[in-house]
N, C-alpha and C positions, 0 to 999 in steps of 0.2 A: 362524545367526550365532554367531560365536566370540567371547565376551568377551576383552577384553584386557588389562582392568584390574580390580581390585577395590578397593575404601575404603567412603568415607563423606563423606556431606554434611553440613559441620558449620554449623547454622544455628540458632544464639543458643546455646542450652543443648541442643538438638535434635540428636542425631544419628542418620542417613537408611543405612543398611547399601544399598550399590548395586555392580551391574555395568557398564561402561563397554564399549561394543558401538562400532566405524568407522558412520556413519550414512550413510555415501556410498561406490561405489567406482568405479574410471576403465576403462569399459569400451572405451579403446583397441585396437587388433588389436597384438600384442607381436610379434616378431620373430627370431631368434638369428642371430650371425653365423658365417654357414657358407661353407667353400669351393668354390666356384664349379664346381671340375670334380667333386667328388663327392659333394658335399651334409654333410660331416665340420663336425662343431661346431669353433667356433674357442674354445680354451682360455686360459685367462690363468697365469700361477704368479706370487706373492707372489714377488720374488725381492729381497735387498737392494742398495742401489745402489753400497755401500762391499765388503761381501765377497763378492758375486755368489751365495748362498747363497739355494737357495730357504727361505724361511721357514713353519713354521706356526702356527694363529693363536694357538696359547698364547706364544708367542714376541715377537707383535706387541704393541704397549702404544701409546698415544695423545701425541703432540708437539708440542709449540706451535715453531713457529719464531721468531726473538726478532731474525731476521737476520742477516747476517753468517757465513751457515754454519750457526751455533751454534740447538742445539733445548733444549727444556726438556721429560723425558719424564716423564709423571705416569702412574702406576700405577692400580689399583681402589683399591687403599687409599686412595689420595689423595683420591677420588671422595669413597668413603665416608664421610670426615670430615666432607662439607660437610656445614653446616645448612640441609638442605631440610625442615622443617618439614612441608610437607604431602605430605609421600610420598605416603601411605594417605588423604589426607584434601582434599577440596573444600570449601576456608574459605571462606562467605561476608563481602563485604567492609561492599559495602551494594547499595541498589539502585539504580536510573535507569530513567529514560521510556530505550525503545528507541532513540527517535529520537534520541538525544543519542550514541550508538556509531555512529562512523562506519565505513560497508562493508568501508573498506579496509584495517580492522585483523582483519577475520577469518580464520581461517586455516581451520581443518578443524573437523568436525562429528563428535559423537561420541552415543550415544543414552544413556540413564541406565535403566535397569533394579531396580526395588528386589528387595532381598534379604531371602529370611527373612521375620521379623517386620516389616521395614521399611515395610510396603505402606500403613499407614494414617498416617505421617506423611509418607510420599513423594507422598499425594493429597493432604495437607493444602497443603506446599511449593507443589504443584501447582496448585491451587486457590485459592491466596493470591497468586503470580504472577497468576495469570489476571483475578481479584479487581481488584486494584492495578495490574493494566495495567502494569507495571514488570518489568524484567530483571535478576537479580541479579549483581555482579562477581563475579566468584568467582578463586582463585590454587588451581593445581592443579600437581602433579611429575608430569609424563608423561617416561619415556625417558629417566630424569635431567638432566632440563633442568622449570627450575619455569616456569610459562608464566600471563597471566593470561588469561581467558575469562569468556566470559557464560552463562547457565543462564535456559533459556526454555522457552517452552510450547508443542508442535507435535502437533499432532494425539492431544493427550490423554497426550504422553510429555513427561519433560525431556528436554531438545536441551542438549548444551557444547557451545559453538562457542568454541575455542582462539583466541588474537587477539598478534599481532604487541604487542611493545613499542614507544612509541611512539618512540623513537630506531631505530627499525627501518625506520623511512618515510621515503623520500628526499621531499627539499626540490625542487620543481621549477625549474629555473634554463634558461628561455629566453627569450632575445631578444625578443619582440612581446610579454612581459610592460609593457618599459616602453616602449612606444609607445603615441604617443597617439591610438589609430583610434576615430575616432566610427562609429556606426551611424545611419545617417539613421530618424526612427518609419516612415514606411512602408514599411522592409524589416523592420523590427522587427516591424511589424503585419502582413507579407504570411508570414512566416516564422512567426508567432503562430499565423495561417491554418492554415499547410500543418501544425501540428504539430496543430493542432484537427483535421483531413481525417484523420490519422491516427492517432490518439487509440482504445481501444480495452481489453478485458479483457484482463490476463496470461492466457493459459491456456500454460501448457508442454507437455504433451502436443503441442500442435499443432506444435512444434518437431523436426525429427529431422538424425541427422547423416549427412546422403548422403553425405558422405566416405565414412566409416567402412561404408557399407551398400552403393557402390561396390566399393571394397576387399575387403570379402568375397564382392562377386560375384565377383571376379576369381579368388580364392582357391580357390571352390568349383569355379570352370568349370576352375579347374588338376586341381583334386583327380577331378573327373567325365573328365576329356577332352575335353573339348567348348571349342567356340569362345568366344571373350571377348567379348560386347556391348558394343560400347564406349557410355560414357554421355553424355547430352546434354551439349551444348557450354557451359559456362558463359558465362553474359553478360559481357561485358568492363565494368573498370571505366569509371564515365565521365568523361570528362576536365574539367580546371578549368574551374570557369563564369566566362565570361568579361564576360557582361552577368549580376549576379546577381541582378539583378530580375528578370527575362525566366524567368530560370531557376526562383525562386522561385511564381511563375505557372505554368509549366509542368509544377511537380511539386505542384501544389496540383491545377490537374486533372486531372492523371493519377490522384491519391490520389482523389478524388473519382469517377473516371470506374474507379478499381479498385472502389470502394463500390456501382457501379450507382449513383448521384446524377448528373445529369442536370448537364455542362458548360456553363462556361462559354459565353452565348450560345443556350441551351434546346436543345443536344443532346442526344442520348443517351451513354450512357456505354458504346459500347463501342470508344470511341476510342482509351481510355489503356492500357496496359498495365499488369497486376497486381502488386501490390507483394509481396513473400516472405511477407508473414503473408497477404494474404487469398487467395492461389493456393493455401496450406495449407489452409486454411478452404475455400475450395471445393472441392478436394481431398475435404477429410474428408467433407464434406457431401454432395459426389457420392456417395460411397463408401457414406453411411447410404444412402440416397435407391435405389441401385439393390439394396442387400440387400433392403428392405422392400417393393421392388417386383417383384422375382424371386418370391414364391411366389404373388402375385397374377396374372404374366401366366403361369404354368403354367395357374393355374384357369381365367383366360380363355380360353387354348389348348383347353382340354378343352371349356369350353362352346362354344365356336366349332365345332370339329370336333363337337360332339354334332349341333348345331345344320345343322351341311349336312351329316350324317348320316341327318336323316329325310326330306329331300326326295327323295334318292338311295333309298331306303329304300321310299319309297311309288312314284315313280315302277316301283323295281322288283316291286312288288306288282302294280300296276295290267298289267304287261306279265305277268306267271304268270298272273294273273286271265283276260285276253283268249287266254292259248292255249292256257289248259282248256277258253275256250266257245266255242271256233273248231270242235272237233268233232261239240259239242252240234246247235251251228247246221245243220252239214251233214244232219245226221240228219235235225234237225227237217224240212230242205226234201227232203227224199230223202221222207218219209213226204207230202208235202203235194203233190206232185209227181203231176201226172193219167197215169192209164194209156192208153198209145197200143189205140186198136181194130185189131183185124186183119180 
């Protein structure tokens, strides 16, 4: 990994010397736009929209439009003046329980690396986090834009996780907010049900993106020459429940009958159809299940044929045995054999 940043964690009178590493990256299949008859990249030019003049980028500068036509163009100088305060530096603000940062201010995740000397209060930070069960606020300048974020504890490293301003989060504004739909309790209790049926450990590994693992089947059988496999048929969505009680039952035992748990009315569960995580899970599970038993039935293999090896084996003895003393025999009755008188 490539650092991308450098500073310091300023925390009371403490300061933490660190590198600032991407903690995630988007391993979509990327693309370029080429022409169709001969495969020729498609090119862009900077060009201006007033004197038709291709431009380069020392030439280009940043503009606010104000409307009206009319732009406002601000220079790096302009940049420069601002008071970003924490260029170089991750000010802690204070702390909070985790659970009080809502999800959907997160943005990007970044890893913290201490520097130098820095290691033994960068375990301290770390440790004290972990200690206090609490997330520090922190305000950090990435990109020249100063942004606030959280600093936390992930598998023994600090985590920044960058976070949206909270004027940055649209207000949600639909219609069936202000209706007045009651829920009767025993759909409320039949829907309690089905999420209880399906209730279970995050594991993300067990997650993968066929898309993307599609896609580059295609890609490679281009690249080989070979035929495209096309891939199984996705399920169609399913249509509005119409009776939703009916429907709440039906996908309680099918959840149930994905579980191997014995349906409604003392069936067996191989009635229902499996839900997307536990087809994974049997999935994987098959998969441990037949490596562990691949070098087993090798061994069997070998003691089975050993094994009708030696009947074959003595029967063939016993037949060399019998047509060594087939001429013994004859001898024997040749000498035992009375002489005719003449």
């Amino acid at each position: 990994m490539r650092a991308i940043w450098k500073g310091a964690v300023s925390f009371g009178l403490v300061s933490i010397g660190v590198k600032l590493y991407s903690a995630t990256e988007e391993k979509d299949i990327r693309f370029h736009q080429v022409h169709r008859e001969d495969g020729g990249r498609i090119r862009y030019k900077r060009t201006c929209s007033v004197c038709g003049e291709e431009v380069t980028y020392d030439d280009i500068a940043k503009g606010y439009d104000i409307g009206g036509g009319e732009m406002v163009i601000l220079t790096d100088e302009d940049f420069a003046d601002l008071p970003l305060t924490s260029s170089r530096a991750i000010d802690v603000l204070e702390f909070v329980p985790a659970e009080q940062v809502d999800p959907i201010l997160y943005n990007k995740a970044y890893f913290l690396e201490p520097e130098g000397t820095a290691t033994k209060p960068y375990v301290l930070l770390r440790d004290a986090l972990i200690d206090s069960e609490r997330v520090a606020i922190v305000k950090v300048a990435l990109r020249q834009r100063e942004q606030l974020a959280t600093l936390r504890v992930r598998e023994g490293v600090l985590l920044l996780n960058t976070m949206l301003w909270p004027d940055e989060i649209r207000t949600p504004d639909f219609g069936f907010l202000d209706e007045d739909l009651k829920v009767r309790p025993p759909e409320l209790a039949m829907a309690s049900s089905l999420i209880d049926s399906m209730t279970g450990e995050f594991e993300p590994d067990v997650f993968t993106d066929d898309y993307r693992a599609a896609l580059q089947e295609v890609i490679d059988a281009k690249v080989e020459g070979r035929e495209v496999v096309q891939p199984e048929e996705a399920e169609e969505a399913p249509a509005a429940a119409v009776d939703l009680m009916a429907a709440l039952k039906a996908s309680v035992e099918r959840a149930k009958a994905a579980r191997g748990e014995p349906a409604r009315g003392g069936g067996g569960g191989g009635g229902g159809a499996p839900t997307p995580i536990s087809s994974a899970r049997s999935a994987q599970k098959a998969a441990e299940k037949k490596a562990a038993k691949a070098p087993a039935k090798k061994t069997a293999t070998k003691k089975t044929a050993a094994t009708k090896a030696e009947p074959a084996k003595k029967t063939t003895a016993k037949k060399t045995a019998a047509k060594k003393a087939e001429p013994a025999k004859k001898a024997a009755a040749k000498k035992t054999a009375p002489r005719k008188s003449a």
